[in-house]
C-alpha positions as MATLAB code, in Angstrom:
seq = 'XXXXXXXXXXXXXXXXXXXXXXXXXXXXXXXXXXXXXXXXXXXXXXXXXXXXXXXXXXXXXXXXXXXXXXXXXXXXXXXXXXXXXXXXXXXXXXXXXXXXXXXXXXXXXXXXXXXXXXXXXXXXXXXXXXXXXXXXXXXXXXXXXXXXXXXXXXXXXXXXXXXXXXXXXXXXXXXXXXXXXXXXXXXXXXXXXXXXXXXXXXXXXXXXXXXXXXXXXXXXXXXXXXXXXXXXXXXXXXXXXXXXXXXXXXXXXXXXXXXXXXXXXXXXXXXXXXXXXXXXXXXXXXXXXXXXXXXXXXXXXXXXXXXXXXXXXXXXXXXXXXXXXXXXXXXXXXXXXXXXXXXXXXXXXXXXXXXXXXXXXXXXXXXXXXXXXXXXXXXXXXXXXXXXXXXXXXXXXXXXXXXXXXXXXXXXXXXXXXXXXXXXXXXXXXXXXXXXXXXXXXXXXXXXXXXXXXXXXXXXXXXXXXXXXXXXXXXXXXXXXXXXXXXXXXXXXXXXXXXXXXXXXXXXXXXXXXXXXXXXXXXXXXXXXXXXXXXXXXXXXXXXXXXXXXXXXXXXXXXXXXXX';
ca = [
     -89.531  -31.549   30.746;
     -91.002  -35.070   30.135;
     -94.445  -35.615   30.836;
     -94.295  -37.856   34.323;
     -96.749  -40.072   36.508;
     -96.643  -38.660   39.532;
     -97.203  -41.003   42.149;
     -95.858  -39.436   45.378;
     -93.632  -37.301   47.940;
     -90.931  -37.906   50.513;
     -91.659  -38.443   53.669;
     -88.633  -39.763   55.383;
     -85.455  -41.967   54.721;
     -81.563  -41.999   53.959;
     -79.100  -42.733   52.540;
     -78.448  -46.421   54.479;
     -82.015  -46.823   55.203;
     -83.665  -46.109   51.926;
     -85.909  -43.318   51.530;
     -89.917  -43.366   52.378;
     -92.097  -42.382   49.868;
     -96.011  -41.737   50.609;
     -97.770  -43.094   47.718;
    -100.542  -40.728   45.832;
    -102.130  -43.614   43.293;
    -103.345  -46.787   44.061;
    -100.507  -49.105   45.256;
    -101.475  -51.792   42.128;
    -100.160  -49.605   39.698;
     -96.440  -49.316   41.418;
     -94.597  -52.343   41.182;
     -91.229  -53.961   43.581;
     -88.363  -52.727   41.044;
     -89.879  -49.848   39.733;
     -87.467  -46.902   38.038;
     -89.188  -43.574   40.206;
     -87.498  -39.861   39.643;
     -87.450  -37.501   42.511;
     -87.787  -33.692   41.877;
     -85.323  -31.620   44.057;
     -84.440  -28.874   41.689;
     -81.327  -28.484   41.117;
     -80.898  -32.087   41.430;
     -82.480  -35.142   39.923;
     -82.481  -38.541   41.705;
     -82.518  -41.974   40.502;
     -83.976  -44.795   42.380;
     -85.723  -48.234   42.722;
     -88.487  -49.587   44.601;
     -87.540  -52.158   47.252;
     -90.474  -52.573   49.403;
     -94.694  -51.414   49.617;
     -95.749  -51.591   52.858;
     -99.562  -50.505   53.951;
     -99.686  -47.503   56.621;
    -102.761  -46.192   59.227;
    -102.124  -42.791   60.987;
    -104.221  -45.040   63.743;
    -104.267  -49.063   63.436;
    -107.759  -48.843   64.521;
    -108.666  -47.443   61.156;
    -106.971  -50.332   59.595;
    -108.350  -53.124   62.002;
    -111.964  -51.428   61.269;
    -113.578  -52.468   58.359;
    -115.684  -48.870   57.951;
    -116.600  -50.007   54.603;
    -119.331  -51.941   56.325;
    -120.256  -49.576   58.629;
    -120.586  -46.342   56.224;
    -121.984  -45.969   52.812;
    -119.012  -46.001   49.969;
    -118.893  -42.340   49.355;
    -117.837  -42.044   53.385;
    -115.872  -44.814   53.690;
    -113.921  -43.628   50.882;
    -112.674  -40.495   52.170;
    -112.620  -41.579   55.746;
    -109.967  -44.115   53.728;
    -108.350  -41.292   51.816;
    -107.232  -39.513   55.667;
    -106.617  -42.293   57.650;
    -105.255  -44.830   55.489;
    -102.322  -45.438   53.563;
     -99.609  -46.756   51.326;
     -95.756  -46.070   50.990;
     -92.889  -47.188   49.198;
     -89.542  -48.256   50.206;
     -86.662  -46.349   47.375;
     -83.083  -47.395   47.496;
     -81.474  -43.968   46.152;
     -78.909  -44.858   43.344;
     -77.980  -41.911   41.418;
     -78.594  -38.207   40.984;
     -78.023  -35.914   37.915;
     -77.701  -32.042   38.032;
     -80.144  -30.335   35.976;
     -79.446  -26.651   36.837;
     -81.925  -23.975   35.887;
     -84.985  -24.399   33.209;
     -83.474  -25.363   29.843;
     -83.127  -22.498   27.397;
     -82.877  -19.464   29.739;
     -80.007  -17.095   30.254;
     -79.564  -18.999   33.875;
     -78.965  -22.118   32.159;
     -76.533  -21.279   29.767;
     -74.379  -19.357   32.627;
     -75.055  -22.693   34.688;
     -73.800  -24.320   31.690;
     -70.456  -22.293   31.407;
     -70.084  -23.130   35.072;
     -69.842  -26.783   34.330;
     -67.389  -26.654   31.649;
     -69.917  -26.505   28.412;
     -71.021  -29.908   28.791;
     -74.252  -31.305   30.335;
     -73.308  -33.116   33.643;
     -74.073  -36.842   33.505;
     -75.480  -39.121   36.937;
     -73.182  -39.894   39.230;
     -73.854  -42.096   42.194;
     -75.602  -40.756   45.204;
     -74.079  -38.505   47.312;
     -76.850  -36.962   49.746;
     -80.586  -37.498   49.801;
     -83.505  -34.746   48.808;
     -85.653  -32.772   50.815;
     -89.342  -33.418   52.678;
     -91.946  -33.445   50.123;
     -89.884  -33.869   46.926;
     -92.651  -34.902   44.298;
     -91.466  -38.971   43.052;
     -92.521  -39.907   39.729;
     -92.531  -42.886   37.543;
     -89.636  -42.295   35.195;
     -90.155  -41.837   31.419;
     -89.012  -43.110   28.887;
     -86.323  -40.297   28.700;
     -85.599  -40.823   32.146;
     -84.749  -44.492   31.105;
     -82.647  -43.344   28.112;
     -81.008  -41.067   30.134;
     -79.479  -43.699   32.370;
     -79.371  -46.473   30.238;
     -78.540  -45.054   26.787;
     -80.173  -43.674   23.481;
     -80.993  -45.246   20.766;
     -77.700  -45.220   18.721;
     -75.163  -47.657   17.101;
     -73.763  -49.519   20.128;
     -76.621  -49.700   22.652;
     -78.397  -52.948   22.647;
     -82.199  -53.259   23.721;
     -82.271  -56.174   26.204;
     -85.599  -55.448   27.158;
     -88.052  -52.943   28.616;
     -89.571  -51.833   31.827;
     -91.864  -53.479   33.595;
     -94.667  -51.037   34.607;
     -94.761  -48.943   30.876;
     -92.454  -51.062   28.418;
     -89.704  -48.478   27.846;
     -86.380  -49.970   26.425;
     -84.125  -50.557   28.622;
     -80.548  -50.879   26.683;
     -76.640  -52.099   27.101;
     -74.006  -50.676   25.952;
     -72.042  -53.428   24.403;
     -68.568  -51.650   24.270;
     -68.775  -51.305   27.635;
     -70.121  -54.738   28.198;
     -67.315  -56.716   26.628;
     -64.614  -54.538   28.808;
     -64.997  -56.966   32.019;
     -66.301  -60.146   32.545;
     -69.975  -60.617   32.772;
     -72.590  -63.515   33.928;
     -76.085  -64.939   33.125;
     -77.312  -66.668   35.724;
     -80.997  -68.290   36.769;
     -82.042  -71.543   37.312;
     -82.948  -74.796   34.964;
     -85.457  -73.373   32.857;
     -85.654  -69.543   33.483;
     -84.222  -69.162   29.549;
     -80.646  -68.263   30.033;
     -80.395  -69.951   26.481;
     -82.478  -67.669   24.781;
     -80.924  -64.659   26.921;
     -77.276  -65.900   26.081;
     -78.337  -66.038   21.975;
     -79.735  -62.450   22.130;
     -76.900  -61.030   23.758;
     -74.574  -62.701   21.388;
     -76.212  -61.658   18.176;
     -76.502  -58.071   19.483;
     -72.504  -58.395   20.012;
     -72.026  -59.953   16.528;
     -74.600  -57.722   14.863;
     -72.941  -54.380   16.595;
     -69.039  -55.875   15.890;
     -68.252  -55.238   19.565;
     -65.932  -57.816   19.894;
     -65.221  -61.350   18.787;
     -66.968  -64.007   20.263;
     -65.924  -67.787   20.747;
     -68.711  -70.122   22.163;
     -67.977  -73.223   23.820;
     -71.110  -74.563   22.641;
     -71.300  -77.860   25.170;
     -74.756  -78.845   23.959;
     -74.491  -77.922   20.358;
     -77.451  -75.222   21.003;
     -75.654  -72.159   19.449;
     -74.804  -72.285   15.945;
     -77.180  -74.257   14.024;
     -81.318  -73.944   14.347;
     -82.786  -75.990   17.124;
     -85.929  -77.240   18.299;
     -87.098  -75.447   22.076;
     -87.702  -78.551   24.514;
     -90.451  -76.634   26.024;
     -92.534  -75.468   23.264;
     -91.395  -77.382   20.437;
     -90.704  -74.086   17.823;
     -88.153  -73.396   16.123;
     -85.121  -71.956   17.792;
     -82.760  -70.130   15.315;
     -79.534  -70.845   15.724;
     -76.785  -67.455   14.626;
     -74.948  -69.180   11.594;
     -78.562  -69.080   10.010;
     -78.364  -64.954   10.412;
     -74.875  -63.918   10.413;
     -73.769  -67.257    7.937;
     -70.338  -64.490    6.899;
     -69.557  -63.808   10.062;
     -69.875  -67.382   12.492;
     -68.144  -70.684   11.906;
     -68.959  -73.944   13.345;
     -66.422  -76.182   14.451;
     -66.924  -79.503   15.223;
     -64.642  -81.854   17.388;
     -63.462  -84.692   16.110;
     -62.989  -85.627   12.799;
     -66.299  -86.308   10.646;
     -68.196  -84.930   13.607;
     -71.589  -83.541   11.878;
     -73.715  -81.221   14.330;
     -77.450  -81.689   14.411;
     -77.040  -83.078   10.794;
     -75.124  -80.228    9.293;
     -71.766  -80.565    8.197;
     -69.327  -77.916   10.025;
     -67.700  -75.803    8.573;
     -64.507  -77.041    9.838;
     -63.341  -79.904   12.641;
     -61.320  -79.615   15.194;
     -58.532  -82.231   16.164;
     -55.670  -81.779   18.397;
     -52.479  -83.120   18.205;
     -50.462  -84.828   20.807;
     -47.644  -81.785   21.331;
     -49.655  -79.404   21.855;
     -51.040  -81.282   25.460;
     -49.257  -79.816   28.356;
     -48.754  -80.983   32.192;
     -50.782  -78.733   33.378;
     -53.790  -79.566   31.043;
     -53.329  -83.016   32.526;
     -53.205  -81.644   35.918;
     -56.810  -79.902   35.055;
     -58.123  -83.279   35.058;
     -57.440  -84.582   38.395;
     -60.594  -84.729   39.732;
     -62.360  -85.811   36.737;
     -59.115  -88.585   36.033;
     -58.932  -89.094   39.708;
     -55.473  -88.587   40.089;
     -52.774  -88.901   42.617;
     -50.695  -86.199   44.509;
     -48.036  -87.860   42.919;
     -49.066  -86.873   38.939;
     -46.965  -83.781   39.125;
     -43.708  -85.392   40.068;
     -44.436  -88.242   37.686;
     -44.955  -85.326   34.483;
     -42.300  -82.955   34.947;
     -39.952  -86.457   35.261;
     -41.989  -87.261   31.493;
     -41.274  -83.420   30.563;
     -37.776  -84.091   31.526;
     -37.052  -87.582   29.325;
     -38.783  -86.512   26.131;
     -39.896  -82.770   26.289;
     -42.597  -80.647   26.611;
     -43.830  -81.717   22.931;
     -43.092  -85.199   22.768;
     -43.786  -86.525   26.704;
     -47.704  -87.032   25.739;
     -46.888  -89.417   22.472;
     -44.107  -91.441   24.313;
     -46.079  -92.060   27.486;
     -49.138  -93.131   25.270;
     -46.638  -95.988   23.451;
     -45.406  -97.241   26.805;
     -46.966 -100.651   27.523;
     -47.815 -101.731   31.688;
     -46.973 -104.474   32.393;
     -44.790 -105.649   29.878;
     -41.829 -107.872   30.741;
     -39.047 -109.683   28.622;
     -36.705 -113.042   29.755;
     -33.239 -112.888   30.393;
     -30.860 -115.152   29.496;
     -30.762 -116.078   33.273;
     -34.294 -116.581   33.218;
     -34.982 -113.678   35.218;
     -38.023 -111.585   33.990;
     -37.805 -107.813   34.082;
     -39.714 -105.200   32.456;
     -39.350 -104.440   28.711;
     -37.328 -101.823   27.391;
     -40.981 -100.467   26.062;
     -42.291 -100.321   29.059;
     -43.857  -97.304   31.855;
     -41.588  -99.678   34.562;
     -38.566  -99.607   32.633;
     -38.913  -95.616   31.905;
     -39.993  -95.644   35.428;
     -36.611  -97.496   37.033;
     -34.716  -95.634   34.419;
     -35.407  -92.044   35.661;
     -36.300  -93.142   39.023;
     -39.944  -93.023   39.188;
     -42.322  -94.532   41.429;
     -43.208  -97.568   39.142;
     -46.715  -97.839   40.999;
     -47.371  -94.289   40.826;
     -46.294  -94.049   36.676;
     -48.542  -97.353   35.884;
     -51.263  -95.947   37.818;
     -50.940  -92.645   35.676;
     -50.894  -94.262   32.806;
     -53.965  -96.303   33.285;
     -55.544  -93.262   34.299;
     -54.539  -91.097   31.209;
     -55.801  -94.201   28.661;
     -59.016  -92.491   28.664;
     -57.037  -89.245   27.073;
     -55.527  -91.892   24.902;
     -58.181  -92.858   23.215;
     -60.004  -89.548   22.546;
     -60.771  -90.053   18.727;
     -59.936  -86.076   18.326;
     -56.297  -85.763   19.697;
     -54.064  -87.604   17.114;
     -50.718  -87.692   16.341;
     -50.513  -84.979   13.460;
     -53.828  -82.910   12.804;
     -55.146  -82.965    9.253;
     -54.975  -79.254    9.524;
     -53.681  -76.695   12.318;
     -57.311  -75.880   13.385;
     -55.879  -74.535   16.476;
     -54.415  -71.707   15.187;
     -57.187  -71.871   12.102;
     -59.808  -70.688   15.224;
     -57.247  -67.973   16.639;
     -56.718  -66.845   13.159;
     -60.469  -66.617   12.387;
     -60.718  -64.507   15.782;
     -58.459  -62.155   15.017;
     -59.545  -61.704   11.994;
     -63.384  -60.192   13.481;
     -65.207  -63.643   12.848;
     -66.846  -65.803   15.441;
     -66.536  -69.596   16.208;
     -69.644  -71.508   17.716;
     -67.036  -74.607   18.577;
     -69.698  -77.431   19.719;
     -68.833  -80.557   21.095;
     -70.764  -83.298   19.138;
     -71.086  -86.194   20.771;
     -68.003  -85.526   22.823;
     -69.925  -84.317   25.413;
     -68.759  -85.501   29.176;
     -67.240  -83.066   31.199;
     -63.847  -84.544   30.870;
     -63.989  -82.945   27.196;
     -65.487  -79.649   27.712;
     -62.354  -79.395   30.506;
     -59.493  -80.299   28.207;
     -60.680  -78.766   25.058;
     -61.750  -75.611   26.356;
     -58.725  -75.175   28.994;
     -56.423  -75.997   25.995;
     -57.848  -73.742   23.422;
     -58.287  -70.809   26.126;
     -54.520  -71.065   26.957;
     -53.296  -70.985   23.252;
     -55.727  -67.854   23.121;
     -54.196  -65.916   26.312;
     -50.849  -66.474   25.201;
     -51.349  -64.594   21.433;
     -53.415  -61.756   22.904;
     -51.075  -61.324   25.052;
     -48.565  -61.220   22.689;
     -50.511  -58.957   20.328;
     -51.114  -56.807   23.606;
     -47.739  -56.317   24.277;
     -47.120  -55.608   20.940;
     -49.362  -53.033   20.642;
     -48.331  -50.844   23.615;
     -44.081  -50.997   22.804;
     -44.102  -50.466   19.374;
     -47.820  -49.158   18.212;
     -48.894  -52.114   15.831;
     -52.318  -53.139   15.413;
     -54.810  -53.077   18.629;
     -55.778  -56.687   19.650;
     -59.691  -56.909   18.660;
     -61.430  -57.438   21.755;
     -62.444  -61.234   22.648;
     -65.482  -62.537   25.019;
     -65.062  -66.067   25.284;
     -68.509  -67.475   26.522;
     -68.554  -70.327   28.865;
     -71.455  -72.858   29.602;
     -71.673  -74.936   32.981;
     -69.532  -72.635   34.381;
     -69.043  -73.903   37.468;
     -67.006  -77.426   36.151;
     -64.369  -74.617   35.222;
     -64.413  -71.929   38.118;
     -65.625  -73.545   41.149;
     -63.035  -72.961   43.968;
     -60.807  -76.271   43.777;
     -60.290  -75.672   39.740;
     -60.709  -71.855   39.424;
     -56.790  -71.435   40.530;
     -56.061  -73.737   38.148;
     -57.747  -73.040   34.909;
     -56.690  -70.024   32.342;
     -60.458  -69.200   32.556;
     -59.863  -67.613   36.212;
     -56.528  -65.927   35.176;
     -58.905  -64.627   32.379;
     -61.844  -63.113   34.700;
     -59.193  -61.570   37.212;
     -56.526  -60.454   34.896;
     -56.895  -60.650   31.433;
     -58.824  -57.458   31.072;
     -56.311  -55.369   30.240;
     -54.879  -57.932   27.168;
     -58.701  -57.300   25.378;
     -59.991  -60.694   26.369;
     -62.377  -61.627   28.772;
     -65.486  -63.851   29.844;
     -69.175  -64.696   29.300;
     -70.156  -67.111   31.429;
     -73.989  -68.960   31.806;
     -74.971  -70.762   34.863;
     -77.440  -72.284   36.870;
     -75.368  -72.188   40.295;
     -73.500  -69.422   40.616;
     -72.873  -70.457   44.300;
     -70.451  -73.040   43.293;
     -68.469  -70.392   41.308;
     -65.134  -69.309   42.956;
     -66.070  -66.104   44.896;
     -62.912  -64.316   44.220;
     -64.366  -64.759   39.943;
     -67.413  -63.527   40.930;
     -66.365  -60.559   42.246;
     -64.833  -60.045   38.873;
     -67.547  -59.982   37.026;
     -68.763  -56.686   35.957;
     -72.039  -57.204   34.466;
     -74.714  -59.578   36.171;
     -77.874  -60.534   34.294;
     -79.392  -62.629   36.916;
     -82.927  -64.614   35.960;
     -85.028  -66.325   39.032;
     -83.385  -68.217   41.404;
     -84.747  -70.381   44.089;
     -81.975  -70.895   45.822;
     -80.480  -68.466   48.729;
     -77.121  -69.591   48.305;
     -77.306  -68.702   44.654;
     -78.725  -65.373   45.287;
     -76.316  -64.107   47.973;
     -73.790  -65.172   44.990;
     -75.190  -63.035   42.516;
     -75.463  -59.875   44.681;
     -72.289  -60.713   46.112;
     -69.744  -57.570   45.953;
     -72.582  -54.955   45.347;
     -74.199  -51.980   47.586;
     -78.024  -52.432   48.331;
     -77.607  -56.653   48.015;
     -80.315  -56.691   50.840;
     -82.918  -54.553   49.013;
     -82.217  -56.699   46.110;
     -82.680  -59.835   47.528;
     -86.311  -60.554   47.532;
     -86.106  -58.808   44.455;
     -84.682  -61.637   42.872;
     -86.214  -64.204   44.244;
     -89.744  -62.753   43.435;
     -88.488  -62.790   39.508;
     -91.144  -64.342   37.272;
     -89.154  -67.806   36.122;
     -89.197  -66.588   32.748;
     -88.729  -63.644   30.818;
     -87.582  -60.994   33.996;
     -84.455  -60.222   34.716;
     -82.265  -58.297   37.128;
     -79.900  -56.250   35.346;
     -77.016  -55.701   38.090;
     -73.307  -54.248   38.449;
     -70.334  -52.401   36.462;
     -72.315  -52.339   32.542;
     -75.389  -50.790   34.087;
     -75.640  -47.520   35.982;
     -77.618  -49.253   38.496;
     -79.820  -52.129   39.278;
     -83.308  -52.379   37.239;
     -85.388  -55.483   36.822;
     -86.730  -55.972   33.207;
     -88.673  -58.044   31.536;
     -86.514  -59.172   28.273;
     -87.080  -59.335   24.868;
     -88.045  -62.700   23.508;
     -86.221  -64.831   20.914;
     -88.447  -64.879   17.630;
     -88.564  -63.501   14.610;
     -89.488  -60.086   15.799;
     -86.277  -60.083   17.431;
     -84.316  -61.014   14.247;
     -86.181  -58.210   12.095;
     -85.496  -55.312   14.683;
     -81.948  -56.296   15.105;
     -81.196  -56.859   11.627;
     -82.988  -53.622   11.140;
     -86.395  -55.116    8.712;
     -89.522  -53.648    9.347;
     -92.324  -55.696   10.918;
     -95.225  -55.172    8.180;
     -97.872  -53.178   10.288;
    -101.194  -53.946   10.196;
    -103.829  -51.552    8.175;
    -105.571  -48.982   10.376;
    -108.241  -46.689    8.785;
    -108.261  -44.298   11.845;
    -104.612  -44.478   12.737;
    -104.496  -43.095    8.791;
    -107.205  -40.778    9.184;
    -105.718  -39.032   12.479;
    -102.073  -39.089   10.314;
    -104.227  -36.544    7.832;
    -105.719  -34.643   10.009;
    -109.162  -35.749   10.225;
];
């Protein structure tokens, strides 16, 4: 058995009111979110520190200061007896460790269990008076969180002894996950990690709408001012960078391909996306499925642009009325509101003149990016200088629907007649909230996505300052949280939303240090554990990429390695 801090016994507790601990070290070296193990042979139990409170077994010991009173030596053990500290454990798994390893017991126990050790499950019942609590191990940790082996990614390490804490990434990409904290708490740096670990492991393919072009080249932190590498620079065979807009360079580098989109492939309902952002009328829907109907769902986008407002012609009478290239006579012509049609189209000029959709693309870069996806690379698609929200909707919505509609097709494929398994697809979303907050969520494929499109291999990775303004039903979708300080209640009620123990976890959060801790929460992890994370350097890029960090010379570390 691992070698274990002890640092206390049960006292009292259960199940819905966490379990009471009496604490046998000095209450500086426990932390709020510590991993402790409880001993109640044959079981093993898994749980986190919520609360330290101080104890007396009289509060006139603790209102007395007998320090001043007695010399040390006394006051000391008067201390010792009469006062004292416990902890506050929410119980979150337990494990089944039978008799001692390697006896006759444990390989009958073994038999009983179907010849394979049992793994934690959650918890069930609570253990006894006096079961001995330790801090867990580093075994303990690997236990619940995963070896180290191809597929587990290191996110970061405990907070009391620095043991690796790790993700599995397979797992990770099967639901939709989040990063939240607030402005400045590093969800950049958290996001990059995360991505190269999916990249560098192949878990999945990865397309980043990149909003502020922070992803795929190197950058410059605003904070520091180092240098932040960007993962083209590391991975330059497996990520492309595609630029919108035609001749669009990205933080001087050329991409390594640009995006334009032509004029059929803009639906209604991309349109329809925008109506908060184009401040449109009840009446746009009527108005486009009477464009759909005139010129098709391919064509309405390109006529309606040519249409002129307010354009008349003479009669021969001298009557005027409005010309035959006009949104009124279209308008009168299918019976139209003419008001509601001109006001559309006056709304829809700023669509008009986005420099990247054109009437016929250089290049199909649409299905160029799909392609590329399938085909186990990764596109960093940043925006440029195109970078108002009324972009990042219509691009992203557009793209993401093309992208549902082949994995679903490959999908379907796959389970009627066998062919190829889709590759599995995390799309990763900044600003989150433009695209999922509760008026848009219903309408944009990146909700159908995070509620649905599990099951067709594709799903969601979205970074956020306000979770609160996501949809709820979304965030109860999401099945891994990584959750950096937040100052705002709202924000943390959204987080913990959907999960057992959200009380306990609550100050938990909040008492996050702004940078570098993290709250690892939900479906990916067995249960919740806050971290401090790895940083974003160049140690980070020679451990993942598997180079050795050139250690230091050490005569005595040598010395003891011979023997001496």
């Amino acid at each position: 058995m691992e070698n274990r801090n002890r640092i206390g016994y049960i006292v009292s507790g259960g199940l819905k009111e966490n379990l009471r601990v009496r604490l046998e070290v000095p209450a500086r070296e426990v932390q709020e979110g510590a991993f402790v193990v409880i001993q109640d042979a044959p079981w093993q139990f898994y749980g986190l520190v919520t609360d330290i409170q101080l104890g007396a077994t009289d509060p006139r010991f603790a209102d007395e200061q007998s320090e001043r009173r007695f010399p040390a030596e006394i006051a000391r053990l008067l201390h010792g007896q009469t006062l004292y500290t416990t902890l506050e454990v929410l119980p979150a798994l337990m494990l089944e460790i039978g008799p001692e390893l390697g006896t006759p017991e444990y390989e009958a126990w073994l038999t009983t269990q179907g010849g394979e050790t049992p793994r934690p499950r959650p918890v069930k019942t609570i253990p006894a008076h006096h079961a001995p609590v330790f801090l867990a191990g580093e075994g303990d940790i690997a236990e619940i969180f995963g070896k180290d082996k191809e597929g587990n990614f290191v996110i970061g390490e405990t907070r009391e002894q620095g043991h690796p804490v790790r993700v599995n990434l397979k797992k990770f990409v099967q639901r939709s996950s989040g990063i939240f904290g607030a402005t400045g708490t590093g969800k950049s740096f958290l996001t990059r990690m995360v991505l190269a670990g999916l990249i560098h492991g192949d878990a999945a393919s990865v397309l980043v709408f990149d909003m502020h072009n922070e992803y795929g080249y190197d950058d410059t932190a605003s904070d520091t001012g180092e240098r932040v590498i960007g993962l083209q620079t590391k991975f330059r065979a497996k990520v492309r960078v595609v630029g919108l807009g035609r001749g669009t360079t990205i933080r001087e580098h050329t991409p390594d391909f640009n995006l334009e989109i032509a004029m059929h492939d803009i639906r209604p309902e991309d349109v329809e996306l925008l109506s908060r952002e184009l401040n449109l009328r009840e009446t746009t829907p009527t108005t486009l499925d009477a464009l759909v109907k005139s010129f098709g769902a391919e064509n309405w986008f390109s006529e309606f642009r040519q249409m002129k407002v307010g354009a008349f012609i003479e009669t021969e009478e001298g009557k005027k009325i409005p010309a035959p290239d006009s949104v009124a006579a279209w308008a009168n012509a299918e019976g139209v509101n003419v008001m509601a049609a001109e006001g559309l189209h006056n709304k829809l000029r700023r669509l008009f003149n986005k420099p990247y959709i054109v009437e016929q693309p250089a290049a199909d870069t649409l299905s160029e990016i799909i392609k590329a996806l399938e085909a186990g690379q990764h596109i960093v698609l940043s925006f440029g200088k195109y970078e108002s929200d009324l972009d990042y909707l219509l691009v992203s919505n557009l793209l993401t629907r093309k992208i549902r509609q082949r994995w679903e097709q490959r999908t379907n494929a796959y389970r009627t007649s066998g062919k190829d398994e889709p590759r599995p697809l995390m799309i990763v979303v900044e600003e989150a909230h433009k695209l999922l907050n509760r008026e848009m969520a219903r309408q944009t494929t990146f909700s159908t996505i995070a509620r649905e499109l599990r099951k067709y291999y594709v799903t969601l990775l979205i970074i956020d300052q306000r979770p609160s303004q996501i949809y709820d039903e979304v965030m109860s979708q999401l099945g891994t949280r990584i959750a950096g300080w937040l100052g705002d209640e709202d924000d943390i009620r959204a987080v913990l939303s959907g999960l057992s123990g959200r009380e306990a976890l609550r100050g938990m959060l909040a008492r996050l240090q702004p940078k570098e801790e993290v709250l690892l929460l939900g479906w990916g992890v067995p249960m919740p554990l806050p971290v401090r994370s790895r940083r974003y350097n160049d140690t980070f890029w020679d451990e993942l990429l598997g180079k050795k960090t050139k250690k230091k010379f050490d005569p005595e570390e040598n010395l003891r390695a011979l023997g001496f």
